[in-house]
N, CA and C of each residue as an Amber inpcrd file, in Angstrom:
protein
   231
  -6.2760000   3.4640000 -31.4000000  -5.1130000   2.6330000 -31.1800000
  -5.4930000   1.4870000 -30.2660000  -4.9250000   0.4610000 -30.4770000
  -5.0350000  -0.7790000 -30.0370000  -4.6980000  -0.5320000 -28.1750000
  -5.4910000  -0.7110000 -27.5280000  -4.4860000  -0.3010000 -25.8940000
  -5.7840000  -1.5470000 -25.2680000  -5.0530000  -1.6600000 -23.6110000
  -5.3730000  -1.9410000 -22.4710000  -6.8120000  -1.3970000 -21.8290000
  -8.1090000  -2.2760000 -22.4960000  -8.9480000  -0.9410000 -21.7330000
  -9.3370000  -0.5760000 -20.2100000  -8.9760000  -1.1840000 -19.6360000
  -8.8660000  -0.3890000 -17.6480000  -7.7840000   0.5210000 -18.1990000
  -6.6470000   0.2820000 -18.7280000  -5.8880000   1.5760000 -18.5300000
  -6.3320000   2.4090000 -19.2910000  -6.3450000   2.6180000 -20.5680000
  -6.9870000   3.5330000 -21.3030000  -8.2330000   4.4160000 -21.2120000
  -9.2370000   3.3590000 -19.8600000 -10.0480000   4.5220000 -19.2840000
  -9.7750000   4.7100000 -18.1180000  -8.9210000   4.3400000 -17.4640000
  -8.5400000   5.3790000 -16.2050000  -7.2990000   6.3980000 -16.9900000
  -7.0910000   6.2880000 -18.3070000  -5.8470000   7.2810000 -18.9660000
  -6.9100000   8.8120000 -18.9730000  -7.9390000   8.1430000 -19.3340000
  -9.0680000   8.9410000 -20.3020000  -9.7510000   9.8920000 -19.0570000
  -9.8820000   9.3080000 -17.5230000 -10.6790000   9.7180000 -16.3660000
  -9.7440000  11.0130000 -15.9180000  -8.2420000  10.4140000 -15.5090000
  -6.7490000  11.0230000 -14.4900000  -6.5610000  12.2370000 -15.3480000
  -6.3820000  12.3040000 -16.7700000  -5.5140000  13.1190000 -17.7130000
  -5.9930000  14.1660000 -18.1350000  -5.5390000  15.5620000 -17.6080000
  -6.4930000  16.9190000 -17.4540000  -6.9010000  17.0660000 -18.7660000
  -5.9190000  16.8550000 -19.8550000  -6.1970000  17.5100000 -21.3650000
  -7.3040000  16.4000000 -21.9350000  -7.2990000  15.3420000 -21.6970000
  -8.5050000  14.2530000 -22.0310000  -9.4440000  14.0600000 -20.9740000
  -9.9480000  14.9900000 -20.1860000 -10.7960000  15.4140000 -19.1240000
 -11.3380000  16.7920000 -20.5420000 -10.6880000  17.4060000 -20.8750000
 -10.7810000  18.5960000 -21.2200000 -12.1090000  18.2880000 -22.4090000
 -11.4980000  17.5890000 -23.4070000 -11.9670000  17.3020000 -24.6980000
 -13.0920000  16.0630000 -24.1980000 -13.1750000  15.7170000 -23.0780000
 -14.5870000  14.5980000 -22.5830000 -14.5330000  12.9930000 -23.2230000
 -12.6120000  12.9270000 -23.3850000 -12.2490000  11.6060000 -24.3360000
 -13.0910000  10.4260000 -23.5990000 -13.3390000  10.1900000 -22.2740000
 -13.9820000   9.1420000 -21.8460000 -15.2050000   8.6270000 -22.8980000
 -16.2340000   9.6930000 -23.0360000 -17.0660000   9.1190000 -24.2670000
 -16.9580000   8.8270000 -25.3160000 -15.7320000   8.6790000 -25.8740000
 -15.4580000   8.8420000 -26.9660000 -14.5400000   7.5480000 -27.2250000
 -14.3970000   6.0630000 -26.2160000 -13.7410000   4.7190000 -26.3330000
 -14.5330000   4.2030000 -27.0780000 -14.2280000   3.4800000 -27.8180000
 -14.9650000   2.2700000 -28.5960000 -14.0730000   1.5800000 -28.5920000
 -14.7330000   0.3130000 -28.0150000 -13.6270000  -0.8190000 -27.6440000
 -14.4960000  -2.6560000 -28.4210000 -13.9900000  -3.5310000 -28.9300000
 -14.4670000  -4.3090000 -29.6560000 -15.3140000  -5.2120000 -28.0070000
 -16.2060000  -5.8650000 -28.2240000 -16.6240000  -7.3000000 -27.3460000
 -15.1950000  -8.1390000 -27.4970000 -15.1840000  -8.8910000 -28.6560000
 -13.8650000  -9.5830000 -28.2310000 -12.4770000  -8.6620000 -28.2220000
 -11.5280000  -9.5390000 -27.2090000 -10.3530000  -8.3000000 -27.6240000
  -9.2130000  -9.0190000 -28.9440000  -8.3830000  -8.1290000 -29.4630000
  -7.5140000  -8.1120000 -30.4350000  -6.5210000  -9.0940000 -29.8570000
  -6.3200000  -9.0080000 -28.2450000  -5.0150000  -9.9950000 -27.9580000
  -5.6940000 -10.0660000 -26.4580000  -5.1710000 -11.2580000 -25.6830000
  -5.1420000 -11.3610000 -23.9960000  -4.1780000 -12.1970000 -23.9180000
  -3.6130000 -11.3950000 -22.6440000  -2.6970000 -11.7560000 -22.1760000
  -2.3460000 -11.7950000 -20.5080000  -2.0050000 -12.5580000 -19.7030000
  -1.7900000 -12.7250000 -18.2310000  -1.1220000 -11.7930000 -17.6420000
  -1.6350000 -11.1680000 -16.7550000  -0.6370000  -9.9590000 -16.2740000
   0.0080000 -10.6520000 -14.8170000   1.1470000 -10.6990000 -14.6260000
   2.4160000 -10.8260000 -13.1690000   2.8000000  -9.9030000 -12.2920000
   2.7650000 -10.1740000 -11.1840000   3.0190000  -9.5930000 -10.2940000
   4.1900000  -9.9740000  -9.7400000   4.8950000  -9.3900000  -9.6720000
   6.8420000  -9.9050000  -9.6760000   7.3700000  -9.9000000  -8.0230000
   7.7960000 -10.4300000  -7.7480000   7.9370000 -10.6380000  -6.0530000
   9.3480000 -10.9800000  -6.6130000  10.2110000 -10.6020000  -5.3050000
  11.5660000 -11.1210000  -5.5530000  11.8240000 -12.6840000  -4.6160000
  12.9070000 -13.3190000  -5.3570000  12.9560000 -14.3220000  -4.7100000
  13.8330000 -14.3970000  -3.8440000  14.5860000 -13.3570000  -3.6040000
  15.5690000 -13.1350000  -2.6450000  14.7040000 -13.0730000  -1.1970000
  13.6910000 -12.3190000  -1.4230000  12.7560000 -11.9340000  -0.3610000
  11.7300000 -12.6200000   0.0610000  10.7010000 -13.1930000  -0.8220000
   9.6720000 -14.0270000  -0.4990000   9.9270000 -15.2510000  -1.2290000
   9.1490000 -15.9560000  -0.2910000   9.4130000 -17.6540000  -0.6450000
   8.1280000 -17.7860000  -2.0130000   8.1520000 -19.0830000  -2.1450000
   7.1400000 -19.4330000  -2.9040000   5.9530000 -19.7080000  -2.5680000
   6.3760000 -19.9990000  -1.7300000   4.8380000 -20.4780000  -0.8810000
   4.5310000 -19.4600000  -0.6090000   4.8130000 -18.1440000  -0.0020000
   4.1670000 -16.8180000  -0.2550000   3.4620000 -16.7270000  -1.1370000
   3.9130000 -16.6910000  -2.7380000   3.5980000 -16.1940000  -3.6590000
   2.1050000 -17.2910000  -4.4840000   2.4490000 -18.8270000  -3.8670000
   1.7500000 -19.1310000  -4.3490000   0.2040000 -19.5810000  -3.4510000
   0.2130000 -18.8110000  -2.2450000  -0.4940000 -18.6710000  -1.6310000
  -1.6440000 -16.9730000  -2.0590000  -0.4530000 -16.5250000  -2.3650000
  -1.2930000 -14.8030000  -2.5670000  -2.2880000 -14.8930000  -4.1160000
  -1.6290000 -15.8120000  -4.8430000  -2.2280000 -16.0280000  -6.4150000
  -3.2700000 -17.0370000  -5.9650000  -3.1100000 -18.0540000  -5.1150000
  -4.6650000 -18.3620000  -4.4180000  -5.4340000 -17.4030000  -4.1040000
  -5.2360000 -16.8570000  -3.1790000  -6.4660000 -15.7730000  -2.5940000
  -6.8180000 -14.3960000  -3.3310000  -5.9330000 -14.2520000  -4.8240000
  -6.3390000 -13.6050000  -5.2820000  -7.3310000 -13.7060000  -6.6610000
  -6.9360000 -15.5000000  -7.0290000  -8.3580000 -15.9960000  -7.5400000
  -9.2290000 -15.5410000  -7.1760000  -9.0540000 -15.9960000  -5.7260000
 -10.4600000 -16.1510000  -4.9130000 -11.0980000 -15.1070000  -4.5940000
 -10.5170000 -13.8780000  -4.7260000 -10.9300000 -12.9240000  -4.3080000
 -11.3700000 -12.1580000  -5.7480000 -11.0910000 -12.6390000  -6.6410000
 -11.6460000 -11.8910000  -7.6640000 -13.0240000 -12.5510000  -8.2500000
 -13.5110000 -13.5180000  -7.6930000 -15.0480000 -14.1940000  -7.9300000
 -15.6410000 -12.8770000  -6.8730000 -14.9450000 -12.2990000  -6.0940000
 -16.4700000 -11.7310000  -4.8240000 -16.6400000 -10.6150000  -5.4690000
 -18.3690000  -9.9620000  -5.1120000 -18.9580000  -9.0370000  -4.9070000
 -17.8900000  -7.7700000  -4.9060000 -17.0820000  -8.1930000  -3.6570000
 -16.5030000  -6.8810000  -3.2710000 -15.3430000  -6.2750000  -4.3810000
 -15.0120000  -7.6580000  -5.1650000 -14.0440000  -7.1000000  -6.5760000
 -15.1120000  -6.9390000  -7.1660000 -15.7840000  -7.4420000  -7.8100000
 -16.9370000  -6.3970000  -8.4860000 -17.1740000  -5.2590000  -8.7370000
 -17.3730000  -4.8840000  -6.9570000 -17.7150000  -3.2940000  -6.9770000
 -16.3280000  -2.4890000  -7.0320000 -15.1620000  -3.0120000  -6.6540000
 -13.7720000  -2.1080000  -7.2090000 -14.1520000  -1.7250000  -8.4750000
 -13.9230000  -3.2050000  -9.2150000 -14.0330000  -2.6670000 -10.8520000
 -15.1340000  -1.9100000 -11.6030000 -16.2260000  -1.6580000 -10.5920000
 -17.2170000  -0.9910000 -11.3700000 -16.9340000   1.1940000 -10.7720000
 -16.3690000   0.6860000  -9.6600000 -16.2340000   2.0310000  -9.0250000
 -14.8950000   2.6770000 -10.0100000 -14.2790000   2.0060000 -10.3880000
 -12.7070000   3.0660000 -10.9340000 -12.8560000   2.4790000 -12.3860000
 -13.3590000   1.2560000 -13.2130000 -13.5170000   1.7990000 -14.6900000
 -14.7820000   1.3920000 -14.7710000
């Protein structure tokens, strides 16, 4: 089935009965994907300003060029 692959292998890592059967080896996922799409992070506007928000989507560019996101994404998928 067509899915999300970070989620589908942390579905495949967390999930006792697909722990059971060893589904992790068993993804085949294409090089290109079928669809992409932008994922949001929803802040309310009652609560935070914009300039909050468009300060945090700065530094979270920025923070996803480093090393240290790197090694997140290599440590959990």
């Amino acid at each position: 089935m067509p899915a999300v692959l970070e989620t589908t292998i942390d579905m495949t890592k967390s999930n006792i009965d697909l722990q059971k059967i060893d589904a992790y080896r068993d993804i085949y996922y294409f090089d290109k994907p079928l669809f992409v799409s932008k994922f949001y992070l929803m802040f309310s506007k009652k609560t935070v300003s914009k300039e909050f928000v468009d300060r945090f989507s700065d530094r979270l560019e920025e923070f996803k060029k480093t090393q240290q996101y790197q090694d997140i994404l290599s440590k959990y998928l």
